[in-house]
C-alpha positions in Angstrom: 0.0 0.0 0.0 1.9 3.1 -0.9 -0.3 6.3 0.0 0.9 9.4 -1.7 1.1 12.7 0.9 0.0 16.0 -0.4 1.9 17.7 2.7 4.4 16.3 5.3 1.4 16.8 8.0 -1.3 14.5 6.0 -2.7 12.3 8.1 -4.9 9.0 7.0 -7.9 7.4 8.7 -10.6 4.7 8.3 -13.7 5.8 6.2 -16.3 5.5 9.0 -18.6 2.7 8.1 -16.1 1.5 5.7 -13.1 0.3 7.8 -10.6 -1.8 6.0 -12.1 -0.7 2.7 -11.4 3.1 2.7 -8.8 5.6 4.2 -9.6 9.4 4.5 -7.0 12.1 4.8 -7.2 15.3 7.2 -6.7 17.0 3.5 -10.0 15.6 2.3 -9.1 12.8 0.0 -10.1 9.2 -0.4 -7.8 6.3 -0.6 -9.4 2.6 -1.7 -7.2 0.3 -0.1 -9.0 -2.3 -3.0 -7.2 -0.2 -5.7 -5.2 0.9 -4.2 -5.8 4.5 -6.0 -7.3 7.6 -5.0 -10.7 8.1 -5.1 -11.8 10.7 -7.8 -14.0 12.7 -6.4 -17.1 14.7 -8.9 -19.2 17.7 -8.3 -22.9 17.7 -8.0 -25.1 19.7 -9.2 -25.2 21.5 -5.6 -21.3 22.0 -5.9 -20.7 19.5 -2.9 -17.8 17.0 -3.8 -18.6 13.4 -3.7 -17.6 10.2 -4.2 -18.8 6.5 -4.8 -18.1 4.0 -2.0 -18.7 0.6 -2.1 -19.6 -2.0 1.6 -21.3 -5.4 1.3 -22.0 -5.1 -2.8 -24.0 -1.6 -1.8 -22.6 1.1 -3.7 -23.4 4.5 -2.0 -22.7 7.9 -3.0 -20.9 9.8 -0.1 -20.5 13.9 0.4 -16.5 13.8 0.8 -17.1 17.1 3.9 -19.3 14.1 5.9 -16.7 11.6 5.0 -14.0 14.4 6.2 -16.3 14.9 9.3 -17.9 11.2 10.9 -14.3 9.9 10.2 -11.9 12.7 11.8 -14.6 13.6 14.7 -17.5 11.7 15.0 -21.3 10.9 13.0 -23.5 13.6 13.8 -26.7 14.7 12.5 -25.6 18.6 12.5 -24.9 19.9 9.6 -21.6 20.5 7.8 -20.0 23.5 7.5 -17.2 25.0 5.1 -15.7 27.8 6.9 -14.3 29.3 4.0 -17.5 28.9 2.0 -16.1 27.4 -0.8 -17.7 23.8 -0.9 -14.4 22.0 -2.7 -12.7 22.5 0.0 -13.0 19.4 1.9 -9.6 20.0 4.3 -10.3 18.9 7.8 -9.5 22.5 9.5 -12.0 24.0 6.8 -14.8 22.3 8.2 -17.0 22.3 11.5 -20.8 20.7 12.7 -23.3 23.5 13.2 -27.1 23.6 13.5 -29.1 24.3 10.1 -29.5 27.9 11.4 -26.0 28.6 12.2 -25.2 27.3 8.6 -27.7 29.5 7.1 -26.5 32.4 9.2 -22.7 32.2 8.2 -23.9 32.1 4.6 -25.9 35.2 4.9 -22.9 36.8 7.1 -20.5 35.6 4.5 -21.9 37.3 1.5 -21.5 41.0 0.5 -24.5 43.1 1.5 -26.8 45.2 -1.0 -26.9 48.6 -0.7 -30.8 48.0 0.0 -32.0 47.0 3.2 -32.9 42.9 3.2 -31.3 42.1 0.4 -27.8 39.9 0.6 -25.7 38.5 -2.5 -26.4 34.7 -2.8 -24.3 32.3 -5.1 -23.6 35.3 -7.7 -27.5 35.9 -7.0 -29.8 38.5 -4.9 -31.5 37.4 -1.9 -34.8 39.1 -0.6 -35.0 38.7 3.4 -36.6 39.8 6.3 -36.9 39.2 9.7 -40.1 39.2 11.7 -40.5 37.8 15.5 -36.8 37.7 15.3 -36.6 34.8 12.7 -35.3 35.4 9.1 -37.3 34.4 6.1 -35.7 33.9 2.9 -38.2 35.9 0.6 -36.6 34.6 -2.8 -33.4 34.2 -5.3 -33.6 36.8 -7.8 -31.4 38.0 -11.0 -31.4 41.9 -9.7 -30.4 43.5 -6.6 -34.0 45.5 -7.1 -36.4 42.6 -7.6 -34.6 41.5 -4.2 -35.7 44.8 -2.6 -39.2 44.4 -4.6 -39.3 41.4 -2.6 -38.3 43.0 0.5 -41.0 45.8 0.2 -44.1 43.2 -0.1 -43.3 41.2 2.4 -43.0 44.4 4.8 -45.8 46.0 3.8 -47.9 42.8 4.5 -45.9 42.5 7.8 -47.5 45.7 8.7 -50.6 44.9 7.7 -51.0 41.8 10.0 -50.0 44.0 12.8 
């Protein structure tokens, strides 16, 4: 078994689940110990990486970050987090559990605010939000920073009807 190091401080563990079959690094790649190769990973449509894992003749497609995360740490039913927000990047000190609303929070946090009041820049799109009882709702994706602040508009406007 000759497993190639990216860096002198790569480190390999079992694939959670698929001990003996699968080694993971802290750098976020995947090593069959069938093949002896590393595991190409492919991006879905999301932007995730993933790969294809095989235990027991069932072939499962596996978000490398959750490999990364149950194997390093522990399973959890938390979410995932990519610090740096860029979903490829599947390094173990780029990645954390949070709770869906943390997750959603760092995004918002993360991306450059409009000049408009709820409106925040979402995967090269506008976002329309607002926040009533001290919860966010996402109002929409939209192609313009205006029809974000369109959004915005109604959904205050019918806030303030309802009060």
């Amino acid at each position: 078994m000759n497993i190639p190091k990216v860096k002198e401080d790569e480190t390999w563990v079992n694939v959670l689940h698929y001990e003996n079959l699968y080694l993971v690094s802290n750098y976020g790649r995947i090593f069959s110990l069938i093949s002896n190769k590393i595991r190409k990973a492919v991006i879905h449509k999301n932007g995730y990486a993933q790969v294809m894992l095989s235990n027991e003749k069932k072939i499962k497609l596996i978000l490398v970050h959750r490999i990364v995360m149950m194997s390093f740490n522990h399973e959890s039913t938390l979410e995932v987090d990519h610090i740096n927000g860029i979903k490829t990047d599947n390094r173990l000190i780029n990645l954390r559990y949070c709770t869906r609303f943390e997750n959603e929070n760092f995004k918002i946090r993360q991306n450059k605010s409009s000049k408009y009041k709820g409106v925040r820049t979402l995967n090269k799109k506008w976002a329309g939000l607002i926040t009533i009882n001290g919860k966010t709702k996402h109002l929409g994706t939209f192609e313009t920073e205006e029809l974000a602040y369109n959004s915005y508009l109604t959904a205050l406007a019918n806030k303030e009807k309802n009060i």
